[in-house]
VEXDREN-371939 format. One line per 4 residues: number of its first residue (from 0); for each residue x, y, z of C-alpha. Coordinates in steps of 0.02 Angstrom, whole numbers, always signed. Example, Ala and Ser with C-alpha at 12.3 -4.5 7.8 and 13.67 -1.06 7.14 Angstrom:
0) +615:-225:+390 ~ +684:-53:+357
***
This chain:
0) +2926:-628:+1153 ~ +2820:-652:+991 ~ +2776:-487:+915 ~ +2640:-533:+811
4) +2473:-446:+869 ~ +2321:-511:+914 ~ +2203:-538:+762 ~ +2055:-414:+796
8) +1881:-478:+823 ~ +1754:-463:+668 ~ +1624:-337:+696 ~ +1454:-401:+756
12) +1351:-333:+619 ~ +1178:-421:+694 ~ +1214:-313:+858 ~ +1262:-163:+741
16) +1096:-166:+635 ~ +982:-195:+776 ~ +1048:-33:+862 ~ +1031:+79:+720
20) +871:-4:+697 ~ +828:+40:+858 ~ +859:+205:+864 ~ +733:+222:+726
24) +590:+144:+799 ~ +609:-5:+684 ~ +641:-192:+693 ~ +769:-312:+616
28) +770:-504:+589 ~ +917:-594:+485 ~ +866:-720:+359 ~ +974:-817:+221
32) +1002:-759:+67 ~ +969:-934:-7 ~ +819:-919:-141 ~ +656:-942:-104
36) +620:-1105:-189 ~ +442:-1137:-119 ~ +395:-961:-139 ~ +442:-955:-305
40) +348:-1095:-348 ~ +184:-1017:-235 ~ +209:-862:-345 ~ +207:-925:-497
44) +54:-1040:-463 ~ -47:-888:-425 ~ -5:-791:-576 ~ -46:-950:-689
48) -202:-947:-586 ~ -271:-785:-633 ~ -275:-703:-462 ~ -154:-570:-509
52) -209:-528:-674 ~ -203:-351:-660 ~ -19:-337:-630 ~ +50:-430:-770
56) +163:-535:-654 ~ +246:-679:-737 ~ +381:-815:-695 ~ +511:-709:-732
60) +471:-595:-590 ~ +436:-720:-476 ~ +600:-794:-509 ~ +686:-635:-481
64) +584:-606:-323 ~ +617:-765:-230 ~ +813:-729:-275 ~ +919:-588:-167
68) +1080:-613:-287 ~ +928:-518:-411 ~ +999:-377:-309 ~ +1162:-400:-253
72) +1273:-531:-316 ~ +1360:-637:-203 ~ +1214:-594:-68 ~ +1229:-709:+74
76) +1092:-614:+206 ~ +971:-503:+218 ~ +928:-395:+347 ~ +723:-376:+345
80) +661:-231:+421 ~ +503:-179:+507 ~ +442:+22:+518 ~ +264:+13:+593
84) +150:+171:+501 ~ -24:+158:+610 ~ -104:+325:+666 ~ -253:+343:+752
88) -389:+426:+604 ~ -410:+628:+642 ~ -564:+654:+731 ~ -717:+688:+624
92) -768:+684:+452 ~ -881:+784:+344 ~ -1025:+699:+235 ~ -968:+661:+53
96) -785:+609:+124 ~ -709:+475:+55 ~ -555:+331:+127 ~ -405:+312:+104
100) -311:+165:+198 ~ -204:+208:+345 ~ -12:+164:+218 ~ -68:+318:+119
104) -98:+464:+259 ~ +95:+551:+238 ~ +198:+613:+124 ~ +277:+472:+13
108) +331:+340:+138 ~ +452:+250:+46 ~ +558:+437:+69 ~ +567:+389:+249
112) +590:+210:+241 ~ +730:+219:+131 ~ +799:+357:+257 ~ +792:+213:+376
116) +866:+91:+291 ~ +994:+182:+210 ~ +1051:+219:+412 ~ +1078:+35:+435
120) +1147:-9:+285 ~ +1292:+157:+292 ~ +1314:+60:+477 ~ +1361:-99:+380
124) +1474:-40:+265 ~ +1565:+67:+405 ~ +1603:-90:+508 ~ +1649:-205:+359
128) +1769:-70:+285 ~ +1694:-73:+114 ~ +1516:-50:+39 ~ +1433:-245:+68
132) +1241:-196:+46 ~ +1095:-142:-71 ~ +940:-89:+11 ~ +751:-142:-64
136) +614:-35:-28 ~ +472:-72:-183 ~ +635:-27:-307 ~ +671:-208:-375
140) +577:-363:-365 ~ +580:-460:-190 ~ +473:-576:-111 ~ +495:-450:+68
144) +352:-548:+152 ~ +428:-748:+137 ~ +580:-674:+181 ~ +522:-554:+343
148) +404:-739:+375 ~ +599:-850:+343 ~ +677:-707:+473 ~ +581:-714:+608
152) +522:-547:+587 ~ +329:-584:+593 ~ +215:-738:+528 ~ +98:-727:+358
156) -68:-704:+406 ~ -217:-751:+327 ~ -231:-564:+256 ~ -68:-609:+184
160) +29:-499:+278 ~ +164:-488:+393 ~ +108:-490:+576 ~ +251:-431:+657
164) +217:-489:+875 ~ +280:-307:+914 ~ +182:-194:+795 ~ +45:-306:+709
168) +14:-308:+523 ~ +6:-118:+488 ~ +213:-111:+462 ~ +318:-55:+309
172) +442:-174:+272 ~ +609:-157:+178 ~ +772:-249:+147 ~ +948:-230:+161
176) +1026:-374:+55 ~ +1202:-400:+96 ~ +1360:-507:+59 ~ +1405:-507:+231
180) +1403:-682:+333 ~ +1280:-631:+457 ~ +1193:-798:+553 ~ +1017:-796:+519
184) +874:-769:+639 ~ +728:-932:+668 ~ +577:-929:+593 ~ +405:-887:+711
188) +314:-1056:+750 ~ +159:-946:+747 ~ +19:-951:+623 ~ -159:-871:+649
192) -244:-1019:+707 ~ -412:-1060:+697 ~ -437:-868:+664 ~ -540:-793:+521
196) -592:-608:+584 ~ -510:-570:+424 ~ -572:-685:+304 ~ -754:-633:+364
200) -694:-434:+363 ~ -662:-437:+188 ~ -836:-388:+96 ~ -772:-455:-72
204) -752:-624:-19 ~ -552:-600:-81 ~ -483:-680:+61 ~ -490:-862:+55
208) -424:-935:+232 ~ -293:-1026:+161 ~ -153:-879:+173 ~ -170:-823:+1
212) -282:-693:-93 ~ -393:-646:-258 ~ -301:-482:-275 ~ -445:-465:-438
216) -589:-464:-280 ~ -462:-355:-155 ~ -534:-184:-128 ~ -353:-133:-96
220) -304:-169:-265 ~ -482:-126:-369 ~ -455:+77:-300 ~ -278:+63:-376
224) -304:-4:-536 ~ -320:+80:-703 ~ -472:-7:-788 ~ -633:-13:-742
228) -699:-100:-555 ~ -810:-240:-587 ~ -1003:-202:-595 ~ -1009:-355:-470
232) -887:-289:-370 ~ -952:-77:-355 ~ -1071:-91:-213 ~ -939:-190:-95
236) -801:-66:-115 ~ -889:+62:+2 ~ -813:+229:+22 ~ -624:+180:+16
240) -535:+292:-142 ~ -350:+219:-123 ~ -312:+64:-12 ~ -405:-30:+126
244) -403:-84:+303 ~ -541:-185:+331 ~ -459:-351:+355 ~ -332:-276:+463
248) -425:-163:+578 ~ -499:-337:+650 ~ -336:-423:+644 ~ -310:-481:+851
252) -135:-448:+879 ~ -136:-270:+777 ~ -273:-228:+871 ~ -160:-266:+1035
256) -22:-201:+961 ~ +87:-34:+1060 ~ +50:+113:+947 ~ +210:+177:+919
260) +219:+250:+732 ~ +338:+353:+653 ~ +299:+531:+687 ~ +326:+554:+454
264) +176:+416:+432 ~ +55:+525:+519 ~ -94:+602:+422 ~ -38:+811:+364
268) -231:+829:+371 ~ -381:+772:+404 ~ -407:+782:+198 ~ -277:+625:+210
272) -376:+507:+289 ~ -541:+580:+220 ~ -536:+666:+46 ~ -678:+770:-21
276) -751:+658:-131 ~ -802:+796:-250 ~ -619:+873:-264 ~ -582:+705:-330
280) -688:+692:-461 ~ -593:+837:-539 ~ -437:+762:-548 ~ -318:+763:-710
284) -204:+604:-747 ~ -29:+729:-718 ~ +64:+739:-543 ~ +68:+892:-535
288) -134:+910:-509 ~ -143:+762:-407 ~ +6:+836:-284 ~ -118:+1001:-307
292) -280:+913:-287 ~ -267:+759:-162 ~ -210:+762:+36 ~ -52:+743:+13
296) -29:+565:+45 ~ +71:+428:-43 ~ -41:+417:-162 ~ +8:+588:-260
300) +142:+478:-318 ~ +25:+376:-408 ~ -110:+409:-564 ~ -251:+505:-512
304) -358:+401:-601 ~ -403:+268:-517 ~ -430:+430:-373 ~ -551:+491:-488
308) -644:+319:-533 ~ -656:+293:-355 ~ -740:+443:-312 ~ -878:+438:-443
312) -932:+262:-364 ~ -918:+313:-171 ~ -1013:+478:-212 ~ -1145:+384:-290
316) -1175:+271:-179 ~ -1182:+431:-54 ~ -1305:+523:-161 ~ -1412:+364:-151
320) -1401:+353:+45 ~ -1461:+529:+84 ~ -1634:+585:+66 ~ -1655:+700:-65
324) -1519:+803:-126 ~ -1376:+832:+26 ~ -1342:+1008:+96 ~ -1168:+936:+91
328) -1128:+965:-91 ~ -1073:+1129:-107 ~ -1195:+1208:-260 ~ -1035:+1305:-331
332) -974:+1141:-384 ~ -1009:+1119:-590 ~ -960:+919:-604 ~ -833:+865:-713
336) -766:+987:-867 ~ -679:+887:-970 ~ -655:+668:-986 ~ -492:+669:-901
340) -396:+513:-886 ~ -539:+403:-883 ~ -583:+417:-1055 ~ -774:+479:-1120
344) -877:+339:-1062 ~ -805:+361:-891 ~ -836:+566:-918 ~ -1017:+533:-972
348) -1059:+436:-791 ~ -979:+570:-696 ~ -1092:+701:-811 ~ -1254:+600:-754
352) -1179:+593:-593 ~ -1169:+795:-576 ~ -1332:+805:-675 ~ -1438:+708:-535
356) -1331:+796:-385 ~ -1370:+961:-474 ~ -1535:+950:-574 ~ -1552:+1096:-730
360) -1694:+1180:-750 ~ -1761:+1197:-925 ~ -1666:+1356:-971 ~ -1531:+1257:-929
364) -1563:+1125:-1003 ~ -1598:+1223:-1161 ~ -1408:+1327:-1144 ~ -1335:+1168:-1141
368) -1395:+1078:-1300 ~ -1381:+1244:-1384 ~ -1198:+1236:-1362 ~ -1173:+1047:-1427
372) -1078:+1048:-1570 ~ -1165:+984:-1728 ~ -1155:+837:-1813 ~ -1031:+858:-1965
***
């Protein structure tokens, strides 16, 4: 009788991810680690083209984006992974609120997401014996969207994101790269069809139908940037301070999706979805005041400001709606103090700004040019 035993069966680390996936709410699809020739080459084509001139993307990145082995050498899968974050908005909002897009409501979500993904990768390394993954959640450059699209996970839409069948477009994604063998998953054979909602959403004209974006005309990416919003482009960008959903609250199949969010994406606040805009024309360039002065929301992560840029064109554009001065505006409000992180030309339009909201009367006016400081 031989006494050799029987070799033991390799874990089935597919089955293994999906349920830890599943107990967080989350989906998983398994795509090759191979690089991402054609996206690379897509990339690359756009930032020669101008259309992401604001983020100083070059060929370099692109290379390392449409690579996993960036991340992990010896990758050989990834496990793409799907959190969906949409919350109906809190009922009502008060005059002279501004937006902010539905991503932004919580506390920092990449905290959670990397919670999540952390779970299924510590599952990983358990059944393999020995640590086999890196996890990807906006921490290194990666090309998440061709490879969620190369996974099965969802299809690129004409918004240019990931339209996952299960949750629609309003997902976080994140990756587990991995240098386990793990057979990948078969791409969608789904596109959007002969469907624009999207394209005609978008007030900026940013989107062109094609799959692929002006990220200089996106009003997503104009309330996050540091420099100044095109003249051109003020009027279009509405009340949104930080993000936008335009394009995606039409989207068909996120409109049909189940809303089953993450309890940590929903808004602390109503202040989360809808800011005061006049608290935000206040804010410093520092954390620490933006944590103090904004809702809470992702974006206290971020500069305040493009926050504060924001603001002082959605409350203008307010001021010029209503009819005569609003009762909104609180009268113990004095207007900006000091030019902040958007510089004195910047400080003077939010001055003009509080002067027409809060018109001096000659003593006033008087006080104030008494305490100019002279001309050396």
């Amino acid at each position: 009788m031989s006494s050799e035993r029987p070799e033991r069966a390799a874990p089935d680390y597919r089955a293994i991810a999906r349920e830890s996936a599943r107990r967080e709410g989350a989906a998983i699809a398994i795509a090759s680690a191979e690089p991402e020739t054609a996206t690379r080459q897509r990339m690359a084509a756009a930032f020669a083209g101008g259309s992401f001139t604001a983020w100083r993307y070059d060929d370099a990145y692109a290379a390392a984006a449409s690579d996993p082995a960036t991340i992990l050498a010896g990758a050989r899968a990834v496990v793409c992974v799907a959190v969906p974050f949409a919350h109906a908005p809190p009922a009502g909002r008060a005059p002279l609120r501004g937006r902010v897009s539905n991503y932004a409501w919580s506390a920092d979500y990449h905290v959670r997401m990397r919670e999540i993904l952390a779970g299924i990768a510590r599952a990983l390394d358990r059944a393999a014996g020995a640590p086999v993954t890196r996890i990807a959640c906006d921490t290194a450059p990666l090309a998440e969207r061709a490879f969620a699209a190369r996974a099965g996970l969802g299809w690129v839409g004409k918004h240019t994101n990931v339209i996952s069948p299960e949750f629609g477009s309003f997902v976080f994604l994140g990756e587990i790269v991995t240098t386990l063998d793990i057979p990948p998953d078969a791409p969608l054979k789904k596109t959007c069809g002969a469907c624009t909602r999207c394209v005609g959403a978008c007030p900026t004209g940013a989107l062109r139908g094609d799959y692929t974006i002006d990220a200089r005309r996106c009003i997503s990416d104009l309330t996050q940037r540091t420099d100044a919003i095109p003249r051109e482009l003020r009027a279009f960008v509405g009340d949104w301070v930080w993000g936008c959903d335009l394009c995606q609250l039409v989207c068909p199949p996120t409109q049909r999706a189940s809303p089953r969010a993450d309890a940590a994406f929903g808004p602390g606040s109503s202040a989360a979805a809808f800011p005061a805009l006049l608290d935000l024309l206040g804010l410093r360039n520092s954390a620490a005041t933006g944590a103090r002065r904004s809702a809470g929301a992702a974006q206290r992560s971020c500069a305040a400001m493009p926050q504060s840029r924001s603001a002082t064109h959605s409350t203008g554009r307010a001021f010029r709606r209503s009819s005569g001065r609003s009762k909104a505006i609180p009268r113990r409000w004095s207007g900006p103090t000091s030019p902040g992180p958007l510089g004195a030309s910047a400080h003077r339009g939010r001055s003009r700004l509080c002067s027409a909201l809060f018109p001096a009367s000659p003593t006033q006016r008087c006080e104030r040019r008494s305490r100019r400081p002279s001309a050396a």
